[in-house]
C-alpha positions in Angstrom: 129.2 90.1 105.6 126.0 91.5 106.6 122.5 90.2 106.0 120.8 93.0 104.5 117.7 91.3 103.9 114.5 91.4 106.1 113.1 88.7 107.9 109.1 88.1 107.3 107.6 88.5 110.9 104.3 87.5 109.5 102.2 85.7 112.3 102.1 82.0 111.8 99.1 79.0 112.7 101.5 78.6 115.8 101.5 82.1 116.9 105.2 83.2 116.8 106.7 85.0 113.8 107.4 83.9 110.4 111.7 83.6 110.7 111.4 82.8 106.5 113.9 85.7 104.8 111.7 88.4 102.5 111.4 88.2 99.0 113.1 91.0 97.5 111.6 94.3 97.0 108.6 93.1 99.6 107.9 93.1 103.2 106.8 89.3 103.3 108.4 86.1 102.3 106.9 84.1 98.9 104.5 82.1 101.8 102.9 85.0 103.1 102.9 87.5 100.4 99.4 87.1 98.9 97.9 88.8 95.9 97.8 92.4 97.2 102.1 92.9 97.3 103.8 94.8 94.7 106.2 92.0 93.8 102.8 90.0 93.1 101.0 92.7 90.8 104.2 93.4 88.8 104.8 89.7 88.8 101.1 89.1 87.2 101.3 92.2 84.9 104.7 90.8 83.4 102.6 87.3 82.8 99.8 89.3 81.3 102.2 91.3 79.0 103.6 88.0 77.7 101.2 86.4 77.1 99.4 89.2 74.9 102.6 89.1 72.8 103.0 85.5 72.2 99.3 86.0 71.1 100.5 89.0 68.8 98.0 91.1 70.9 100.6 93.6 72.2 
């Protein structure tokens, strides 16, 4: 069976590539994702929305 997902390749404190698999639906793994990723900004809206309804503010 085939790996289809992508290895991170983000540069690491050592130098070499990151050899971490990618989250899915992003480019990076979960350690070198950051804040600006899509998975992170749907991942913070989702919170957001949640926690408006549990506040009955949505």
């Amino acid at each position: 069976m085939a790996r289809t997902q992508s290895r991170c390749g983000a540069p690491t404190t050592k130098g070499t590539r990151c050899r971490r698999l990618a989250m899915v639906d992003a480019s990076r793994c979960d350690l070198h994702r950051g804040d600006w990723s899509s998975y992170t900004v749907q991942r913070r809206k989702d919170a957001e929305r949640e926690a408006k309804a549990r506040w009955g503010r949505g």
